[in-house]
C-alpha positions in Angstrom: -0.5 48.6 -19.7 -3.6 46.3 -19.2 -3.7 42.8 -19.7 -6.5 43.0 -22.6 -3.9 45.7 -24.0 -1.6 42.3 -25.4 -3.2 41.0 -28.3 -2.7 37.0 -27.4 -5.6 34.5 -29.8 -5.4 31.6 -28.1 -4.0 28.4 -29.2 -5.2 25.0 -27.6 -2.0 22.8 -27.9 0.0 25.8 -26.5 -2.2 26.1 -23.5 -1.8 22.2 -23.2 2.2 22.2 -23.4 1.8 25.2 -20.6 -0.4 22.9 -18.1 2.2 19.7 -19.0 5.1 21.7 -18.1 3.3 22.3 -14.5 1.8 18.6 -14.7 5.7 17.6 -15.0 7.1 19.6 -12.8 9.9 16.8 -11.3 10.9 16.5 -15.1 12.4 19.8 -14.9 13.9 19.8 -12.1 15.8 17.0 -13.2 16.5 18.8 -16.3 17.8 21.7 -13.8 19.6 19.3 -11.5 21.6 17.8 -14.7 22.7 21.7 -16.2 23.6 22.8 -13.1 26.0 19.7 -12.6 27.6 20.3 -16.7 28.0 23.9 -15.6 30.1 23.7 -12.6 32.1 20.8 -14.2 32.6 23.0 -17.6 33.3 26.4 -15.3 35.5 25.0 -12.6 37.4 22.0 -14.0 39.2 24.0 -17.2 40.6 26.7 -14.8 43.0 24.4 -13.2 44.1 22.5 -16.2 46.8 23.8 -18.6 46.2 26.1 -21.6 45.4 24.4 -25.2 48.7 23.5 -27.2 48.4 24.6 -30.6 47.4 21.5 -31.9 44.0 20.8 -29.8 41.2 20.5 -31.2 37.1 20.8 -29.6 36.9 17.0 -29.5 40.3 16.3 -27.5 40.6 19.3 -25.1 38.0 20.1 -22.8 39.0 23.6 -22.5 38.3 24.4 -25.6 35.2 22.8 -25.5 33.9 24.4 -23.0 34.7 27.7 -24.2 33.3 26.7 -27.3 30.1 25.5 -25.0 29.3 28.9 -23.2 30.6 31.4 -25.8 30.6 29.7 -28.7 26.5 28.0 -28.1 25.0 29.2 -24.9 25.2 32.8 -24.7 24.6 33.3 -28.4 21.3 31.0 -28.7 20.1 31.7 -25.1 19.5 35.4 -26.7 18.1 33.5 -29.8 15.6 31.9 -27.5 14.7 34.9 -25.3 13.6 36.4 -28.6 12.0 33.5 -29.8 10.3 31.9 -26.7 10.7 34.4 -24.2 12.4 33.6 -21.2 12.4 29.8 -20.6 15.9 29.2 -20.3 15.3 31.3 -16.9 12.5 29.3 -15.7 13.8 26.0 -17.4 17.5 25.6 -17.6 19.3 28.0 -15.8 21.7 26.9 -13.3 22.0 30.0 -11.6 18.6 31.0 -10.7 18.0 27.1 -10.3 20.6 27.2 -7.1 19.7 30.4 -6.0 15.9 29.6 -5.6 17.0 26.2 -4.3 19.3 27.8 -1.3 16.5 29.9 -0.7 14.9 27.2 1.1 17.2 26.4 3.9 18.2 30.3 4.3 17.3 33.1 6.5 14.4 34.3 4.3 14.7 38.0 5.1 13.1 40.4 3.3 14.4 42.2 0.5 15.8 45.4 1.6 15.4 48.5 -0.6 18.4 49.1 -1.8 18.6 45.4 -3.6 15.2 46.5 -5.3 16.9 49.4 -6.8 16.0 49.5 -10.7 19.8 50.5 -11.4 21.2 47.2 -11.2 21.0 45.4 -14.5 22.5 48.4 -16.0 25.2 48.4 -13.5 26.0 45.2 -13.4 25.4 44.3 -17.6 27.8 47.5 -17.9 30.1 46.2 -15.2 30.4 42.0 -16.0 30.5 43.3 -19.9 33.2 46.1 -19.3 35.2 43.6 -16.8 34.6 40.7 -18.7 37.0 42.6 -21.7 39.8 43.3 -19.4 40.2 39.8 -18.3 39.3 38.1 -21.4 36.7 36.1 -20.2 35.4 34.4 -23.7 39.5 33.2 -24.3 40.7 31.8 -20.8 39.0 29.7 -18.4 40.3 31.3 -15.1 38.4 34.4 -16.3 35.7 32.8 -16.6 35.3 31.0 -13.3 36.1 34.3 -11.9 33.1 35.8 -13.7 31.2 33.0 -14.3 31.9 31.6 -10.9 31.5 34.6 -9.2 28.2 35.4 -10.0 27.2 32.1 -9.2 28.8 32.2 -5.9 26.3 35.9 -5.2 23.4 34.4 -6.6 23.9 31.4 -4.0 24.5 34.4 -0.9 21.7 36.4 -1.7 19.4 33.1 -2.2 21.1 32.3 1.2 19.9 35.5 2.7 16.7 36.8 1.3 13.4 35.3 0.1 12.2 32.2 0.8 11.6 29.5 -2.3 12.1 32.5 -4.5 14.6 33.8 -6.8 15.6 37.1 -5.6 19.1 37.3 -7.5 17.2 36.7 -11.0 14.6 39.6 -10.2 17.1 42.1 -8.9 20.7 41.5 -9.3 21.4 39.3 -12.3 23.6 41.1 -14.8 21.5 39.9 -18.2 18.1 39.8 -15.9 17.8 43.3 -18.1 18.9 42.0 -21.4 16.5 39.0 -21.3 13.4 40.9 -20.2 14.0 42.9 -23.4 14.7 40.7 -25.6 11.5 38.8 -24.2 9.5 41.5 -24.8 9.6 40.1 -28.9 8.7 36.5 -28.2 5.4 35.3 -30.0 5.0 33.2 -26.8 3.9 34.0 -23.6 2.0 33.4 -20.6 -1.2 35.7 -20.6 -3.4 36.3 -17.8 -7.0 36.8 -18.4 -8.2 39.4 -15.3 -12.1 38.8 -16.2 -11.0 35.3 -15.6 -8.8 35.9 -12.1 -11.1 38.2 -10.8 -14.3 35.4 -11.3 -14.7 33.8 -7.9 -13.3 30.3 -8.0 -15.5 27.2 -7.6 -13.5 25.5 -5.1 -10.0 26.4 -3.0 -7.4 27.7 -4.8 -3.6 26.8 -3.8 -1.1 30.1 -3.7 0.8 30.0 -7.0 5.0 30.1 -5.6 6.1 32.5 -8.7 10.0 32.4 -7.8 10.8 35.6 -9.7 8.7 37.6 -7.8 5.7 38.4 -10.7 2.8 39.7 -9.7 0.7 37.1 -11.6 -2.4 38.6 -12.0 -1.3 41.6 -12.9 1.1 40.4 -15.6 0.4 42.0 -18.4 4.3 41.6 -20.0 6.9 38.9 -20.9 9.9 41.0 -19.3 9.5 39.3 -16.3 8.3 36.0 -16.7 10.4 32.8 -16.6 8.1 30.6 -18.3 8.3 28.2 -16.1 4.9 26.7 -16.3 4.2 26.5 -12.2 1.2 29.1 -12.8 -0.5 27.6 -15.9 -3.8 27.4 -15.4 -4.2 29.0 -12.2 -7.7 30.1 -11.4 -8.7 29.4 -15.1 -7.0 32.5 -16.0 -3.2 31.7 -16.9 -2.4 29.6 -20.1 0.7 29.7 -22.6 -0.6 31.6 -25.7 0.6 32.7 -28.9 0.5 36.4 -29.9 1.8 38.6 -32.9 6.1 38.9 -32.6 6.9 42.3 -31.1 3.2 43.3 -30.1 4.5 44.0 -26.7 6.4 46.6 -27.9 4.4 47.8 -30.4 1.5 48.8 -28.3 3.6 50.3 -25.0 2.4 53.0 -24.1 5.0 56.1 -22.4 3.4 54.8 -18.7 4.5 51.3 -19.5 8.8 52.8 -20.5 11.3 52.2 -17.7 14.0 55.2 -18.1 16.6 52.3 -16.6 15.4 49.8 -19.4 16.5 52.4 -21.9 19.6 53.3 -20.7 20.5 49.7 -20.5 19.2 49.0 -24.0 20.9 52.3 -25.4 23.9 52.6 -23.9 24.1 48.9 -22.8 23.3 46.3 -24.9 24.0 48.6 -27.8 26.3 51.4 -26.8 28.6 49.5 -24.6 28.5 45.9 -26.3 29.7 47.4 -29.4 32.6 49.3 -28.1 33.5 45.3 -26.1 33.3 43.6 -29.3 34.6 46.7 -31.8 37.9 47.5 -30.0 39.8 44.3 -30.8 39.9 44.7 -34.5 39.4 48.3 -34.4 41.9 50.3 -36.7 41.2 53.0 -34.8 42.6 51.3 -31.2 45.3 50.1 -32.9 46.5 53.4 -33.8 45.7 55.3 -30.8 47.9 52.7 -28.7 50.8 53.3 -31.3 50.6 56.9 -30.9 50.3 56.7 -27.0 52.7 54.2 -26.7 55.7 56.6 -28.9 54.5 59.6 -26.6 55.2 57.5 -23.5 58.7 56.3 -24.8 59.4 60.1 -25.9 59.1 60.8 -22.0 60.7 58.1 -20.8 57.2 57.4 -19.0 57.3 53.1 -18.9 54.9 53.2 -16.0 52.0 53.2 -18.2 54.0 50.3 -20.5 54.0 47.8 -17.4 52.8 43.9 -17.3 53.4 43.0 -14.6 50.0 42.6 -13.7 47.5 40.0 -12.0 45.1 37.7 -14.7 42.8 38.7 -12.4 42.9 43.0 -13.0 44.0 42.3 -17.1 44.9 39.5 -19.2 48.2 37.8 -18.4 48.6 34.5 -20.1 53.0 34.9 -20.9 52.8 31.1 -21.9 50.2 32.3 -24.7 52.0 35.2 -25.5 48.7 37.1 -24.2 49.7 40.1 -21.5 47.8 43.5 -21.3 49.4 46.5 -19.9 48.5 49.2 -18.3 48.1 50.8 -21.0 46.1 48.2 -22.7 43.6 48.7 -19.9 42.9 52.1 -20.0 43.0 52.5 -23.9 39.7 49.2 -23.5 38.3 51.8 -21.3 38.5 54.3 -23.0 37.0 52.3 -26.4 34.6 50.9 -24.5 33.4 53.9 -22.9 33.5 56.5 -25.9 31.6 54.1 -28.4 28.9 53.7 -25.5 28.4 57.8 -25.3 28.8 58.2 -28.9 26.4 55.4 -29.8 24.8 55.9 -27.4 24.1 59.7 -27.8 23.5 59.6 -31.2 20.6 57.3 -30.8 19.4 59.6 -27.7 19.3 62.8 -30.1 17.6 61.4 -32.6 15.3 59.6 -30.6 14.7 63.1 -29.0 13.7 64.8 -32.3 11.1 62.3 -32.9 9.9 62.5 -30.0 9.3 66.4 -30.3 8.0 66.1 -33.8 5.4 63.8 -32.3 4.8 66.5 -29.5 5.3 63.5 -27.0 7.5 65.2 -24.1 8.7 61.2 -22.9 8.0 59.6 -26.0 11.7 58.6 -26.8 11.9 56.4 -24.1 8.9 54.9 -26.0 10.4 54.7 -29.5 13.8 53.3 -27.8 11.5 50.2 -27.2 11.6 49.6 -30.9 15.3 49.2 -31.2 15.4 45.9 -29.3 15.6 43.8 -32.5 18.5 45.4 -33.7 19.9 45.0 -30.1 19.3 41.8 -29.8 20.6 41.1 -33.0 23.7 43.0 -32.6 24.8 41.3 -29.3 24.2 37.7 -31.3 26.7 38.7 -34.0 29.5 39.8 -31.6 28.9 36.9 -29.5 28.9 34.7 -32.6 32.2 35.8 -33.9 33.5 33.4 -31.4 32.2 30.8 -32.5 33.1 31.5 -35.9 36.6 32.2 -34.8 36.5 28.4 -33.2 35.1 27.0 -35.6 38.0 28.5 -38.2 40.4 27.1 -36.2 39.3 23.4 -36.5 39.1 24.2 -40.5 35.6 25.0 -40.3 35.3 28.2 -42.7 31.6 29.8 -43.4 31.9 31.1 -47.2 28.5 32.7 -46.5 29.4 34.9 -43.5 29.0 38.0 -44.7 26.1 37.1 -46.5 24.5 35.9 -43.2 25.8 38.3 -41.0 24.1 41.1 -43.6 20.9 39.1 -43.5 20.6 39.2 -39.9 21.0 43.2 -39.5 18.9 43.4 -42.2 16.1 41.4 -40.1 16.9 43.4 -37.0 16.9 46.9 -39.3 13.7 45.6 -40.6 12.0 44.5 -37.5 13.0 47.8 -35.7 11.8 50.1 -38.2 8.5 47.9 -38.1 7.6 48.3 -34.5 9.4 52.0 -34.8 6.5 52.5 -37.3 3.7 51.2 -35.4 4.9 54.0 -32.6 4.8 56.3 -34.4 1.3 55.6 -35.9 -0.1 55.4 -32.5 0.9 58.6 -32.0 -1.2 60.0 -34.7 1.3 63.1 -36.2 0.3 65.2 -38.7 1.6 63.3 -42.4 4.6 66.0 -42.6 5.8 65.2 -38.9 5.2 61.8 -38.6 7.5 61.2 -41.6 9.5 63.5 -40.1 9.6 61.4 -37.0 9.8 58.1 -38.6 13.2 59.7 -40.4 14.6 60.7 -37.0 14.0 56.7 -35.9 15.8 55.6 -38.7 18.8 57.9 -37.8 18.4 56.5 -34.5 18.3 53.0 -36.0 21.3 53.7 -38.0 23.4 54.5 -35.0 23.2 50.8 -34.3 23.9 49.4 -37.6 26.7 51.4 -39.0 29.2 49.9 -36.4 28.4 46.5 -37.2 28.8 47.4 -40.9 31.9 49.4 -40.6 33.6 46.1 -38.3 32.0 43.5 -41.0 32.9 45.0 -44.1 34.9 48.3 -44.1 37.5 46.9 -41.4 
């Protein structure tokens, strides 16, 4: 997709914040300096303090303030921002990538080897953080999530260590929501555009290299995916400025060269597929039921293997002071959840996306109508994440009369903005009248596959 392909009318005081942000560059490195410092004290110290009695409260126990800090705010809003101003809490605020580029400078600076620059690995590792992450219930205990947390702090800081020099080769490669945020940045209204006429002009006096940490080829950026927003290239050569451009143009105007088949997977069976099954299984009747029934076939047998808890915190949950310890069978039957709403949900949103993509005569062309789901992706991951914080929240005597209300409004937006840029797909694709609402009914299928979940564990549960 060529740059002139984004529609992005400019905007003076947006090109203005973009040059200030690289004018006032020391500003946000302190800003970066100060959340990396509140994330390692909110990860680390909690883990080695006792669990909450049942009378603390956010204000008076910092473990449950920090839970209610990175479950409760920062992971549900950081996927509000990506949506709404691409990805600046990369470029701005994260501590992760922050360290990682920051290592980088005192480290070997190798290379990146091939196998690192495999496109795999935000599927992988989204998949295998999300899937782990439910195991060891990271959201309720803070050993869990030092260990996950922590842990990919700790291989952001080696591979910084290792490869790259000033740059952020973790964020670019290896980052398990590197994949998540480029979609979801894909809708922002925001972005930084680069005007080739403009690059291409020979400059009227020496230009300094741009240092672009996450590895973007500037002037051939023609997406928000992989930008961090972090200002360093506004301005450059006259040709790079913050602008503003219609919400969801990106997506609306890819065309089948510009799809990533790894992109899709991720969004289909990832953020979609697989995030519902994490959230779902919890207060699913359904998992309920099947342990019951494979628990009484075990005892039948006189099978107790499977029944065992006598298990590390570290494989699956055990918390015996909290009365919170998985077994065996526990694990498997998350798994299994897990893993069947991801090729169920997942499948049924591939078939359908497949029809369309016949009716429109376009051989690849789901993998460009999957781009259109991202909205109701993005939206679905916020309201699973959310239930956190609406669960802490209760528990201080904070009750939301509204919440179904608002939780309908919101997959109503998503439905609504998916079946908008699903539309303008389609009508690129200039069908026939008969197929094209043909087509357009096999996206809303498609669509439907990723709402009826959320409705069933909202309303029907």
């Amino acid at each position: 997709m060529s740059a002139c392909a984004l529609p992005a009318p400019r905007s003076a005081w947006l090109a203005q914040l973009g040059e200030a942000m690289r004018r006032h560059r020391g500003w946000i490195l302190g800003i970066q300096w100060v959340v990396l410092a509140a994330y390692l004290f909110l990860v680390i110290t909690p883990a080695f303090l006792p669990l909450p009695e049942s009378d603390a409260h956010l204000w008076d126990n910092l473990t449950l303030a920090a839970q209610f800090a990175f479950w409760g705010i920062w992971w549900p809003f950081v996927l509000i921002s990506m949506m709404l101003m691409g990805r600046v809490w990369c470029g701005v605020l994260c501590p992760e990538g922050f360290v990682s580029e920051q290592v980088s400078r005192f480290g070997l600076g190798r290379p990146v080897p091939r196998w690192i620059k495999w496109g795999g690995w935000p599927f992988v590792a989204f998949l295998g953080t999300t899937i782990y992450g439910q195991l060891v219930s990271v959201y309720e205990y803070p050993k869990a999530a030092l260990l996950v947390l922590g842990g990919s702090t700790v291989a952001a800081i080696a591979v910084g260590l290792v490869y790259g020099r000033n740059k952020r080769v973790w964020c670019r490669h290896l980052c398990p929501v590197n994949g998540v945020f480029g979609l979801l940045a894909r809708l922002a209204p925001v972005h930084f555009r680069t005007d080739r006429d403009a690059w291409e002009t020979p400059p009227a006096k020496k230009v300094i290299p741009i240092n672009c940490a996450p590895l973007v080829d500037i002037r051939r950026m023609a997406s928000a995916a992989e930008c961090h927003m972090c200002g360093r290239c506004a301005g450059h050569r006259d040709a790079v400025r913050l602008a503003a451009r219609a919400p969801g143009s990106e997506i609306a105007q890819l065309g089948t060269q510009d799809v990533d088949r790894w992109e899709v997977h991720l969004l289909v069976f990832g953020i979609i597929g697989t995030a519902i099954g994490a959230f779902q299984w919890s207060a699913s009747p359904w998992f309920v039921q099947a342990k019951l029934a494979a628990a009484d076939w075990l005892v039948e047998r006189d099978a107790f293997a499977l029944l065992g808890d006598d298990i590390p915190w570290w494989l699956l949950t055990h918390y015996p002071e909290a009365n919170d310890v998985f077994t065996w069978l526990d694990g498997l039957l998350i798994l299994g959840y897990i893993g069947t709403a991801a090729v169920l949900i997942g499948g049924w949103i591939s078939l359908w996306l497949r029809v369309a993509a016949q009716l429109l005569r376009e051989p690849d062309g789901h993998l460009r109508l999957a781009y259109a789901l991202i909205p109701l992706g993005g939206v679905g991951v916020f309201l699973g994440l959310s239930g956190l914080t609406v669960t802490l929240l209760s528990a201080e005597g904070i009750v939301l009369s509204t919440l179904p209300e608002l939780r309908g409004l919101l997959l109503a937006a998503g439905t609504i903005a998916s079946l908008a840029l699903g539309i303008a797909q389609v009508r690129r694709a200039v069908p026939p009248r008969t197929r094209g609402a043909a087509a357009l009914l096999a996206f809303a299928a498609a669509a439907a596959g990723a709402v009826m979940p959320w409705v069933a564990m909202f309303y029907l549960w």
